[in-house]
C-alpha positions in Angstrom: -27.7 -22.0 26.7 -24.5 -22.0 29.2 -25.8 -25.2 31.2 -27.0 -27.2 27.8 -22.6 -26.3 26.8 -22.0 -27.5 30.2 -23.3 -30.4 29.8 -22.0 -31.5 26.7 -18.6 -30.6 27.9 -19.2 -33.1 30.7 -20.9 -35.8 28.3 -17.6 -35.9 26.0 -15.3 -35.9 29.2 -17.3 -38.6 30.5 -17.4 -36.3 33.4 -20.8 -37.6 34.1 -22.8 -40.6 36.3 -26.2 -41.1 36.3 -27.2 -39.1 39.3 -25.0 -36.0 38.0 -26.6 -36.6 34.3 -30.5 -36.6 36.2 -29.3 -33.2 38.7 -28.1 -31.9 35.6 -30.6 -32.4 33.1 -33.4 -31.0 35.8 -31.7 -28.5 36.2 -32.1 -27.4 32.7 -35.7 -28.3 32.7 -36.3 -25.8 35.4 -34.3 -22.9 33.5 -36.3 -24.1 30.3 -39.3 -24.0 32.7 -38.6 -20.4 34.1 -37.6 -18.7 30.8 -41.4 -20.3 29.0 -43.0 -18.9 32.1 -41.3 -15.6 31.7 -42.4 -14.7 28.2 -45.8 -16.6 28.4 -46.1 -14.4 31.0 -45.3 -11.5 28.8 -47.9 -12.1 26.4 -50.5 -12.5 29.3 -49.0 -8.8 30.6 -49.4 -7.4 27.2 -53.3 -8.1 26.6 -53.6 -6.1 29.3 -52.0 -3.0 27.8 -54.4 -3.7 24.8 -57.6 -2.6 23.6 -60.1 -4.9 22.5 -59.2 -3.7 18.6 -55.3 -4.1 19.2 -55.9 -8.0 20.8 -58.3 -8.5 18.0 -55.2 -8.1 15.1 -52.4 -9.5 17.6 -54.5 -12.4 17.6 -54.9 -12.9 14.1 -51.0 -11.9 13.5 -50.2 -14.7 15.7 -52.5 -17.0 13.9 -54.9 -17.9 16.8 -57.8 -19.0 15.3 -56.4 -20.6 12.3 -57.6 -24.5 11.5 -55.5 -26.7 13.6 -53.5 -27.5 10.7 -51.7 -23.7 10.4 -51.3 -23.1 13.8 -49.0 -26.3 14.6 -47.0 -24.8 12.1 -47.1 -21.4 13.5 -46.7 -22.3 16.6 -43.6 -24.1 15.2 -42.1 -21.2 14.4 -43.0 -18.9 17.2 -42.7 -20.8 20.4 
């Protein structure tokens, strides 16, 4: 990510106060924020292309279900 580079960049140059290190790190929140809302978003899209069958095995591909155990592992991995 360009604006996590960025701000590293800054860190080491010392380029950085607290208010610019706050503006800065919200700032990447909100494009953390936007790009999880974008393929969460995706997945809600895709159930809709689906048939019951078809959401059936993409849930069980992606584990939903599973003991809580598996799926914090799983969802490790995926998300």
């Amino acid at each position: 990510m360009d604006a996590e580079a960025a701000l590293d960049r800054a860190f080491e140059a010392k380029a950085l106060d607290a208010a610019a290190l706050e503006s800065t790190l919200l700032g990447i929140g909100e494009l953390r924020a936007r790009l999880r809302h974008v393929h969460l978003e995706a997945h809600l899209r895709q159930r809709l292309l689906l048939s019951e069958e078809q959401v059936g095995m993409y849930d069980k591909i992606r584990g939903y279900g599973q003991s809580e155990h598996n799926r914090a592992g799983h969802a490790q991995h995926q998300h």
